[in-house]
C-alpha positions as CSV (number, residue, x, y, z in Angstrom):
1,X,46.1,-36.6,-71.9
2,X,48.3,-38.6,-69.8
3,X,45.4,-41.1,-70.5
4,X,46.1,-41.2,-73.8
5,X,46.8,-44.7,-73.7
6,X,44.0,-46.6,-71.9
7,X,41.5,-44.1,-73.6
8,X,42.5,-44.3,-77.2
9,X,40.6,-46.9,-79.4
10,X,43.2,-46.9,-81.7
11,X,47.3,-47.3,-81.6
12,X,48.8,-44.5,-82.6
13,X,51.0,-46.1,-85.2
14,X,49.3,-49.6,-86.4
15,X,51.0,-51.9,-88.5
16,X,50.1,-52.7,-90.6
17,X,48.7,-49.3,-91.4
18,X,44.8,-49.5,-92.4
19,X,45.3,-47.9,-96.1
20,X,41.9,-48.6,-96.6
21,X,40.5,-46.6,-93.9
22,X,42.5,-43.2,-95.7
23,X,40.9,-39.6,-95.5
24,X,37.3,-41.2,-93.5
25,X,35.7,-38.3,-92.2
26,X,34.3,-37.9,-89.0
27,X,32.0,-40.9,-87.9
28,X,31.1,-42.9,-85.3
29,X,34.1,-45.2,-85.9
30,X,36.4,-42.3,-85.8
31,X,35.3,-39.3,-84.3
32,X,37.6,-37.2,-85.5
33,X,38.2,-39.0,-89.2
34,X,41.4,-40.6,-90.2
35,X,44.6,-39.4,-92.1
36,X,46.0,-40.1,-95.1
37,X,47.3,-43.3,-93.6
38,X,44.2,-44.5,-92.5
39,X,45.4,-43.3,-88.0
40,X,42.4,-42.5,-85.9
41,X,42.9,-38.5,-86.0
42,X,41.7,-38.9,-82.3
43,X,44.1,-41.1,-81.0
44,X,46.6,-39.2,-82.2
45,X,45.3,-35.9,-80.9
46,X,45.5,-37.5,-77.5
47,X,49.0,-38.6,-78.2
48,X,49.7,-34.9,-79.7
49,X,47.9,-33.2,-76.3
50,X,50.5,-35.5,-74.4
51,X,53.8,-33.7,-76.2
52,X,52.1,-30.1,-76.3
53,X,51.5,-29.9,-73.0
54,X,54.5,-31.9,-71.3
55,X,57.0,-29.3,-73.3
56,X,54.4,-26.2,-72.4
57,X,55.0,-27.6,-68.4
58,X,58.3,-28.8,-68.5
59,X,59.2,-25.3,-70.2
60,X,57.4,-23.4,-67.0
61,X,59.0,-25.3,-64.7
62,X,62.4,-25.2,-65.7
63,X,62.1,-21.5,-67.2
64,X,60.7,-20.4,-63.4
65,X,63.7,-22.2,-61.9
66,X,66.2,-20.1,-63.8
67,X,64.6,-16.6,-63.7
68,X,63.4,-17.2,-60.0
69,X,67.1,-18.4,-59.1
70,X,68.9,-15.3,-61.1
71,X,66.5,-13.0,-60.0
72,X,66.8,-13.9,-56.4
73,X,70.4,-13.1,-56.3
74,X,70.5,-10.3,-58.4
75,X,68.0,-8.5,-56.1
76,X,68.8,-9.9,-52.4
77,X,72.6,-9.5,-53.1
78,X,72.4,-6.1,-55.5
79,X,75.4,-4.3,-56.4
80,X,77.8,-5.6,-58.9
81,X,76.0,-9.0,-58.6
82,X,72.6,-7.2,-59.4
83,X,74.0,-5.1,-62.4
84,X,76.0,-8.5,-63.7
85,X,72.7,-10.6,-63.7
86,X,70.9,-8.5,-65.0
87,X,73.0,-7.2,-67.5
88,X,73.0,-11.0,-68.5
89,X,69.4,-10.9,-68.4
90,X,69.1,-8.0,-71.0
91,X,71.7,-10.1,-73.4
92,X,69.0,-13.0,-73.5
93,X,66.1,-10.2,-74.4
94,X,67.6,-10.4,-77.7
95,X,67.9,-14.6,-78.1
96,X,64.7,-15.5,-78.7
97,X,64.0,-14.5,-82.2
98,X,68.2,-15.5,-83.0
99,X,67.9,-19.1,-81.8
100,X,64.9,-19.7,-83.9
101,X,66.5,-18.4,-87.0
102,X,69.5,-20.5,-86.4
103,X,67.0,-23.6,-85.3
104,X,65.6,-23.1,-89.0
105,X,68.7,-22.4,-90.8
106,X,70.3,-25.1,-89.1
107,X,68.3,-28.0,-89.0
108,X,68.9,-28.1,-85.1
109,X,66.5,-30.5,-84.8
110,X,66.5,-34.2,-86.0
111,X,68.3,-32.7,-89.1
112,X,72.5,-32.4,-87.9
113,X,72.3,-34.1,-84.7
114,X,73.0,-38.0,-84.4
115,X,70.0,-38.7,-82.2
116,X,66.7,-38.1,-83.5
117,X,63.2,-39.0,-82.8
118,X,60.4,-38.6,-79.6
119,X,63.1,-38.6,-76.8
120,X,65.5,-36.5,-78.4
121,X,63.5,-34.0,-80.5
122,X,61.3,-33.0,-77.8
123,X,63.8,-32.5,-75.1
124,X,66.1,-30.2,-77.6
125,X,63.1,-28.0,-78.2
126,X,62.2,-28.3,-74.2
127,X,65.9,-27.1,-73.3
128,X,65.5,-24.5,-75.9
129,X,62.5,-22.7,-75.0
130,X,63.1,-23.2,-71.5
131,X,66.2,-20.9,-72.1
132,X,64.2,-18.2,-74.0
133,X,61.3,-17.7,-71.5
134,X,63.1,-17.0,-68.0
135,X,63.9,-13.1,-68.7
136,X,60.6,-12.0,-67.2
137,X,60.4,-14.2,-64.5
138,X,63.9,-13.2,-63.4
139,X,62.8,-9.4,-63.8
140,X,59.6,-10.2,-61.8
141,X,61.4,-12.0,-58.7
142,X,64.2,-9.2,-58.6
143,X,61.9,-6.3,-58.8
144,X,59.8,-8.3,-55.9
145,X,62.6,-9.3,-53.9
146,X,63.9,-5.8,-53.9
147,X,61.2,-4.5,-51.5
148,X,61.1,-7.2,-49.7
149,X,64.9,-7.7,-48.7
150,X,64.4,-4.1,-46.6
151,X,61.1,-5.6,-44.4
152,X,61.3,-6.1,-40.6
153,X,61.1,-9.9,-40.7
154,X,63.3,-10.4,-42.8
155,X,66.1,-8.2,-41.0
156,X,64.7,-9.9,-37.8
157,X,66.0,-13.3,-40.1
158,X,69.5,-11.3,-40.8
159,X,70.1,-10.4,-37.1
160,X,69.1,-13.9,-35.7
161,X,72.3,-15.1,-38.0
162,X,69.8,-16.9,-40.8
163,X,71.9,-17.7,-43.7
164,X,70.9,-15.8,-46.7
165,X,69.9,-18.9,-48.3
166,X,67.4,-19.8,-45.4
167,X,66.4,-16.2,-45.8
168,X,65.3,-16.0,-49.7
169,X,64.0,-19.7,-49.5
170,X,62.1,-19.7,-46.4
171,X,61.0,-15.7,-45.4
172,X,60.8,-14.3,-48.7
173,X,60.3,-17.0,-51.5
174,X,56.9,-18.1,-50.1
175,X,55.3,-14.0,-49.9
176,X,56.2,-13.9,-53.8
177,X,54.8,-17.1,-55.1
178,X,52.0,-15.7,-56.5
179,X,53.4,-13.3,-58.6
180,X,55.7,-16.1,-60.1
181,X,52.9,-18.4,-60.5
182,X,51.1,-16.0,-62.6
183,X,54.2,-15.7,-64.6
184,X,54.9,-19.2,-65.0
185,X,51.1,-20.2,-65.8
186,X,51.5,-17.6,-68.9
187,X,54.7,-19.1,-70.1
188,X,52.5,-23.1,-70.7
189,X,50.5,-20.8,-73.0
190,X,53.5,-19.5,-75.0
191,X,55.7,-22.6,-75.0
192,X,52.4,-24.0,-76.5
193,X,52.4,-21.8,-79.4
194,X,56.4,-21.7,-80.0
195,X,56.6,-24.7,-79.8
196,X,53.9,-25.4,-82.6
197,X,54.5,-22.9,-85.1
198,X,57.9,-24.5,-84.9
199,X,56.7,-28.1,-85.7
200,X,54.4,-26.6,-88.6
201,X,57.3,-25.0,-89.9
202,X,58.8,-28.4,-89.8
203,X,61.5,-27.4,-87.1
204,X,59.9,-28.4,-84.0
205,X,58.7,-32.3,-83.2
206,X,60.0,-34.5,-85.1
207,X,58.3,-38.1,-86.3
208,X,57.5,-40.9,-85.0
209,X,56.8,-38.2,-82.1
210,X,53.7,-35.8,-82.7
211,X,52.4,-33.1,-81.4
212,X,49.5,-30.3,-81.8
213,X,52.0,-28.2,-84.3
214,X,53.3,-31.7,-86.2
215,X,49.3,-32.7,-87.2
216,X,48.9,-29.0,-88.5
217,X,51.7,-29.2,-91.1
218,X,51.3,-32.7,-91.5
219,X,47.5,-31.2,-93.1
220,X,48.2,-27.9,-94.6
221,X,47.6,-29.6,-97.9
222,X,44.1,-30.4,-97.1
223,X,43.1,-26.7,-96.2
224,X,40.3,-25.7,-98.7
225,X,39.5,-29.6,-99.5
226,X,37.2,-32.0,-98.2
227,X,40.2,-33.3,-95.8
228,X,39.8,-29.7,-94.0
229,X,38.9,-31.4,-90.8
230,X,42.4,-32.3,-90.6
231,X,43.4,-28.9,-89.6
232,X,40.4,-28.2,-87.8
233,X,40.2,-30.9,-85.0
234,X,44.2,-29.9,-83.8
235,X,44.1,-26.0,-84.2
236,X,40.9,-26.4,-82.0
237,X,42.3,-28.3,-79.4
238,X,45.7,-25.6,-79.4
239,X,43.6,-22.6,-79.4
240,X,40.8,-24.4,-76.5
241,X,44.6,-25.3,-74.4
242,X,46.3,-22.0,-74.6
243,X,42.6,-20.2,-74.0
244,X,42.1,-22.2,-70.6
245,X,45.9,-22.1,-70.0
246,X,45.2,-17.5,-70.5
247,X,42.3,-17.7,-68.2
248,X,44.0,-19.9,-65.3
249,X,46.5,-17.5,-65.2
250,X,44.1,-14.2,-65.6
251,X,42.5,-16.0,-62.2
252,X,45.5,-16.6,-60.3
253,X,46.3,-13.2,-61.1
254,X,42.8,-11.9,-59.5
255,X,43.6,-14.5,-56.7
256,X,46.8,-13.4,-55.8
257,X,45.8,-9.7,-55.8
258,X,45.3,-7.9,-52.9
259,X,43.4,-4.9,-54.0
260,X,41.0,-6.8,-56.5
261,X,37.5,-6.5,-55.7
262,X,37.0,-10.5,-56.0
């Protein structure tokens, strides 16, 4: 998808927009048919892929970096600094399904702010999921670092007069990057998804950007019609991404684990 560009036929957004060319099916022209405006529906599922999958990553990433940070301290330091964080933790349990209510009653997004559009749409709903999916990588690290704060090495590290930043990044850290791995390869799949229910429900991407979830709602009109490929070609492409996105992580999981039998 990063491609997008030297392997679409088509610009995204012609102008002038080929009117004539409106609601084509699929052909050798245009694989995947063209939309009410006459746009390649291929080139814009490449463009689309581009957006799914940088907010599915980006959310990983950042997501891992908060719940690996927060868990690391909570369980290497424990005490009041565990029961703190994770008390902390258990207040953003309860976020998830709050922020998108208030995303959708609100019009967070390209609705009451004064910058709208690719840049700013899709880094609000980046920042937004990205503070919704660290809980469970935060549990995950804590629970981990836990049992591993009490091994030999790693009081071999305390008594050599390792810092305990040098301790959690370099003993400990690297023995536990499987388990977050598996967690963060998950998350893609469900950043995915959030994020394109919320651009069908018209809360999510906003125009000229699109993504996966922005062609769906774009076509819920032509569901039943002879326009149906509209919804077809993107929900096939989001349910083929978040399958392969699953099964990577199913792997890693079977990779990482010491008493599989593969």
């Amino acid at each position: 998808m990063i491609f997008a560009p030297h392997l679409a036929f088509y610009k995204l957004n012609p102008n002038p927009l080929p009117l004539q060319d409106a609601y084509k099916g699929p052909s050798a022209a245009h694989w995947f048919g063209t939309d009410d405006l006459g746009r390649d529906q291929l080139t814009r599922i490449m463009y689309a892929g581009r957006i799914s999958l940088s907010v599915g990553l980006l959310v990983a990433l950042f997501s891992s970096i908060i719940g690996v940070t927060i868990g690391s301290l909570a369980g290497y330091f424990g005490g009041w600094s565990d029961q703190l964080l994770m008390r902390f933790t258990d207040l953003f349990l309860i976020v998830p399904a709050l922020a998108i209510l208030a995303m959708a009653q609100k019009g967070l997004v390209g609705k009451d702010l004064p910058i709208v559009g690719e840049v700013s749409s899709t880094a609000i709903i980046i920042a937004i999921l990205s503070l919704l999916f660290w809980q469970t990588i935060a549990r995950v690290t804590r629970g981990l670092l836990l049992s591993l704060k009490e091994k030999e090495y790693v009081e071999a590290a305390r008594a050599s007069g390792a810092s305990s930043f040098r301790i959690i990044t370099r003993h400990i850290l690297p023995n536990i990057v499987g388990p977050i791995a598996v967690n963060t390869t998950l998350v893609v799949g469900y950043a995915i998804i959030l994020e394109s229910t919320l651009s069908f429900l018209g809360f999510g991407i906003q125009p000229p950007a699109v993504s996966w979830g922005t062609m769906l709602s774009q076509s819920e009109s032509a569901v039943g019609t002879k326009q149906a490929y509209l919804i077809y070609f993107p929900g096939l492409c989001l349910l083929l991404t978040v399958l392969c996105v699953n099964f990577l992580g199913d792997g890693l999981r079977d990779a990482f684990d010491p008493q599989s039998n593969h």
